[in-house]
C-alpha positions in Angstrom: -27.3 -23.7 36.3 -24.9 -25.3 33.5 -21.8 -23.2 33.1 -20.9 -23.8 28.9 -17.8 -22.4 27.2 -18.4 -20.1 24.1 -16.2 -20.9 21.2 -14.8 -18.0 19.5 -15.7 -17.6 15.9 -14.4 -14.4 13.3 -16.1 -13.4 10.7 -14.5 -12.0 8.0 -15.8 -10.9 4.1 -18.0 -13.5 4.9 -16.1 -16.2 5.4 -16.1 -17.9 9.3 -12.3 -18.3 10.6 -12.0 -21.0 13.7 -10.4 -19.8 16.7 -6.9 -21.4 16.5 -6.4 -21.1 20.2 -8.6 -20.2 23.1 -5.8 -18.6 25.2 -4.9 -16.2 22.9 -6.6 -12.2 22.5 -8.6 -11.6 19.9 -6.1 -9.5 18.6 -3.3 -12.3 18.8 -6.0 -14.5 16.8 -6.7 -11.5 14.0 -2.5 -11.5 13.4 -2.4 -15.1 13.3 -4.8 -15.1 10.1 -3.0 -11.5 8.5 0.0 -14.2 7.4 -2.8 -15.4 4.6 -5.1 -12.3 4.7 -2.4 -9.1 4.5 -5.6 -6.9 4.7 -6.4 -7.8 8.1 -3.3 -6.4 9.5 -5.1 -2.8 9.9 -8.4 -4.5 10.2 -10.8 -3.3 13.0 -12.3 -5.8 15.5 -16.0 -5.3 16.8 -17.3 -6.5 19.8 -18.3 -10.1 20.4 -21.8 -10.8 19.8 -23.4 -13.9 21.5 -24.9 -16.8 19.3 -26.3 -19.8 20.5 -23.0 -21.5 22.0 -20.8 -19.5 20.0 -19.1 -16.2 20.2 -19.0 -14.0 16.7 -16.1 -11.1 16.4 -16.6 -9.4 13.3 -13.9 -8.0 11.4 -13.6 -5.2 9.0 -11.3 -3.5 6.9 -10.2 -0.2 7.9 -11.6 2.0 5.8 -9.3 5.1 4.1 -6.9 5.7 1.6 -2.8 4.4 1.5 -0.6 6.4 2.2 0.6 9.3 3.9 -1.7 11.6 4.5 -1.3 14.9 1.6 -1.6 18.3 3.0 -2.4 20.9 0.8 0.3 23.7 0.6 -2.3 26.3 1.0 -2.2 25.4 4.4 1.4 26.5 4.9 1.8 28.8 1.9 5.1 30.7 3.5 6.6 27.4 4.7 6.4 25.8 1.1 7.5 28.9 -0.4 10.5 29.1 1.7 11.9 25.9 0.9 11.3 26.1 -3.0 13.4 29.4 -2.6 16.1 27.4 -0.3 16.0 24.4 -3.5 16.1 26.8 -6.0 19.1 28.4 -4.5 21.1 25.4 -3.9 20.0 24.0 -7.4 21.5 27.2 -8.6 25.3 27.1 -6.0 25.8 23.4 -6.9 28.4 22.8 -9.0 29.0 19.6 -11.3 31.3 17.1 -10.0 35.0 18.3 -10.8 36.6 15.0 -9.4 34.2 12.4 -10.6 35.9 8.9 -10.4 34.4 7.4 -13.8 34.5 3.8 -13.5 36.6 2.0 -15.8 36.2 -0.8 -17.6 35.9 -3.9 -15.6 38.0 -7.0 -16.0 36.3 -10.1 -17.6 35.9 -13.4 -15.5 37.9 -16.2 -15.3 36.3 -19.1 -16.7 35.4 -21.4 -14.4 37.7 -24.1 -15.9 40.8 -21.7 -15.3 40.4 -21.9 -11.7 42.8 -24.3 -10.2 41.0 -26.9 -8.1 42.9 -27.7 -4.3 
């Protein structure tokens, strides 16, 4: 009986990526290859599937939406409703600024010339 190392290979969108090193998880490998595929970063790893002398991980992107996740306000109809009524009350005690420091006009450059050399 013949004892024979698998090599590692990962397919992704149809493209075969080379194992850049043995050692590492097959997670460690999957970040290594996010630097040129950003997609991968979320991507999901299946399980290794045996072929001939070689060892095939598929990946796939992780399916869903960006984001945060939207929740209705139906579900929480009293808890939205209560802070409208808190914005629409501090919309309506909030006073313009009285002590606004307006910027003033700002000084020109010295040209570059006009700056003595040492």
């Amino acid at each position: 009986m013949e004892i024979q190392k698998l090599t590692r290979i990962f397919e992704y969108g149809g493209m075969a990526l080379i194992d850049p090193d043995p050692a590492m998880s097959a997670l460690e490998v999957v970040g290594v290859y996010a630097a040129a595929y950003p997609e991968l970063v979320n991507a999901d790893i299946g399980t290794p599937e045996p072929r001939g002398a070689q060892l095939i991980y598929k990946i796939t992107r992780a399916a869903g939406r960006k984001g945060a996740q939207v929740i209705p306000s139906s579900r929480f109809p009293e808890r939205t409703w209560r802070l409208r009524q808190a914005l629409i009350r501090f919309a309506k005690e909030a006073t313009p600024f009285t002590n606004a420091v307006v910027p003033t006009k700002q000084e020109e450059p010295a040209p570059i010339a006009a700056i003595p050399m040492m």
